[in-house]
N, C-alpha and C positions, 0 to 999 in steps of 0.2 A: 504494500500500500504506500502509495507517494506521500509523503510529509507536508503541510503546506507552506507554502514561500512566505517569505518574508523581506520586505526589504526596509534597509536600512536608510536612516537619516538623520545626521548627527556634523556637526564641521570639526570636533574633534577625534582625531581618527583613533588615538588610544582610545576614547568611550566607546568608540564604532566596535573595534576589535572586541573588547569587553564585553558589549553585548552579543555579538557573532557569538563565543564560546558559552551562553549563558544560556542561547537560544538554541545551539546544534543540535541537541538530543530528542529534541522535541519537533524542529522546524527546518527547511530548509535555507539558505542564504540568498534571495534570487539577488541581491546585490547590494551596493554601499555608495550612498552619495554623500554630498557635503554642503552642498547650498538649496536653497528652496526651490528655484528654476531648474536644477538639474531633478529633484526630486518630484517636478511636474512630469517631467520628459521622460525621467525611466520610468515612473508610473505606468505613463501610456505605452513604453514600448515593453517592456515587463510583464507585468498584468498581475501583478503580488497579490495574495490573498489577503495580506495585511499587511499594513505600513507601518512601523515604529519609528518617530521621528521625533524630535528634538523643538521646541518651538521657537527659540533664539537662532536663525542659520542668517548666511549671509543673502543677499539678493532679493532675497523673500522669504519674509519670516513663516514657520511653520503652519500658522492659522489661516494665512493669504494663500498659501500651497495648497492647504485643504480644500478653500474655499473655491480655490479652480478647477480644481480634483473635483470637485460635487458638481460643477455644472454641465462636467464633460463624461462623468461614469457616478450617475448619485445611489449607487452603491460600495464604491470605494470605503475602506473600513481603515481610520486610522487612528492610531495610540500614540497617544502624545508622553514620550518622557520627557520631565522638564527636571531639572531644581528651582524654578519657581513656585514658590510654596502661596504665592496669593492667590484666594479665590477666586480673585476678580479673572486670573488666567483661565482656571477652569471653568469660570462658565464662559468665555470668551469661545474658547475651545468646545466648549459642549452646544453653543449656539452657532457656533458653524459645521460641527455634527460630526465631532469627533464621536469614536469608539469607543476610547478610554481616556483615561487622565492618570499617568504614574509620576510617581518625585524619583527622580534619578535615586537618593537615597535608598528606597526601597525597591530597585529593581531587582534585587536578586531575590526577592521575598514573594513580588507584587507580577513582576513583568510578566512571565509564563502563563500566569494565572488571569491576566489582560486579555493577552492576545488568542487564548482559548475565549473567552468572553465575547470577543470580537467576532471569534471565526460563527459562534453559535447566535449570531444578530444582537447581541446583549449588551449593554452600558458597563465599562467597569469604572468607577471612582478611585481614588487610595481612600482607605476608609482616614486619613488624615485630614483630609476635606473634606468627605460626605458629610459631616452634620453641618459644617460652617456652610457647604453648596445649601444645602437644604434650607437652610435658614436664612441665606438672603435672596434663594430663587419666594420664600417665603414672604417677606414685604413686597410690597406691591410699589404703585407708580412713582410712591412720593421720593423715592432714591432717584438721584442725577442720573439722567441717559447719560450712554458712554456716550465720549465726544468722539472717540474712534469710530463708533456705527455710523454716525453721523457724514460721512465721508466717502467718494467714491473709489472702487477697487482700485481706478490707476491712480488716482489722490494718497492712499495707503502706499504703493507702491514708489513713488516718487518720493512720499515722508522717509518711507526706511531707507532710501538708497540714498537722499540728505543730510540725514542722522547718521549715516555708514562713514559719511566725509566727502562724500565723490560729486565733483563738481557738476554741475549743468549737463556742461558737455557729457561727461563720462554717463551722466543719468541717460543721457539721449540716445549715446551707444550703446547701455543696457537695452532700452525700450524699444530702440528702432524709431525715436521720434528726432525731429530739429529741435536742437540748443533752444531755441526760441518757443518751440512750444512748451516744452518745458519749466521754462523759467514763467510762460503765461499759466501752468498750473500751480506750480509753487507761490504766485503771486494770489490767484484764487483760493489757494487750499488756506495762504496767511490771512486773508480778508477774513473767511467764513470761520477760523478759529478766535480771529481777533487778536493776533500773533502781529509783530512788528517787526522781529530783526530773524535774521537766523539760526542766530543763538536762541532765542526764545523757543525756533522752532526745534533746534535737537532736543532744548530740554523737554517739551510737551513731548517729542518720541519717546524721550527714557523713562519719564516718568507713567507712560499709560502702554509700557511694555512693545513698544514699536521695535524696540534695538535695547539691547542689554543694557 
């Protein structure tokens, strides 16, 4: 009986290896990336049963990955490892439909145990968040919208590759847009936040988990 595939997504490549050995017994390796755009693209040419991915990567953060992964196969099943211990991540993550939600800390305890969960259509949390997830999907309107939702996907994608460092241009080589359009969304994405300088705008990325 074939084992099911598993691919990797992590930018650091000793956690990557780490996990391969943690997963062999149980799953197969269909492969290992390191940034969120690559982890679009093996997606689709791969076809993983499950994705175990990292939500901090470079080019696009893990949540953005998903969230293009669901428009293009919305059965894609993916488990998010993080060591990000705030809530506010996992439901981030579970409102763009992730599978799971594991804290790197406890992957040798929790992970296997996911990505079974995963494979059988099932929700897994670390039970380190399940009551605090539960208790603030619990209040209702009166809590602040994220200002993250509030944005669009190429608006999210332009924020993290500004907070990354990379200039205009360099944003436009990612994207495949003109320097100029670029810098026309950056100027709209600073309007609609109410943001002034640049700096203003890396710290709203760091602070609302856009970029480490």
């Amino acid at each position: 009986m074939n084992k099911p595939r598993v691919l990797l997504a992590d930018d650091h490549r000793i956690v990557a290896e780490g996990l391969k050995s943690l997963l062999a017994d149980e799953f197969e390796l269909a492969g290992i990336v390191e940034d969120g755009r690559a982890l679009v693209q093996a997606a689709q040419e791969l076809r993983p049963d499950v994705i175990v991915a990292d939500i901090s990567m470079p080019l696009l953060n893990g949540i953005e990955a998903l969230a293009r992964l669901k428009q293009q196969e919305p059965g894609v099943r993916v488990v998010f490892l993080t060591m990000h211990r705030d809530v506010a991540y996992a439901r981030r993550a579970l409102q763009a439909g992730a599978a799971g939600f594991v804290l790197k800390h406890s992957a040798s305890a929790e992970l296997v145990q996911a990505v079974h969960a995963a494979l059988r259509g099932r929700i897994y949390v670390t039970p380190d968040l399940a009551g605090e997830l539960m208790q603030a999907s619990g209040q209702d309107a009166q809590r602040q919208a994220d200002p993250i939702a509030t944005l669009t996907p190429r608006q999210r994608e332009i924020l993290q590759l500004i907070a990354e460092g990379k200039s205009a241009k360099e944003v436009a080589a990612v994207l495949g847009l003109s320097a100029r359009t670029v810098e026309d969304h950056k100027y709209r994405l600073m309007e609609s936040l109410g943001i002034e300088n640049s700096a203003e705008l890396i710290h709203f990325a760091i602070k609302h988990g856009v970029v480490p």
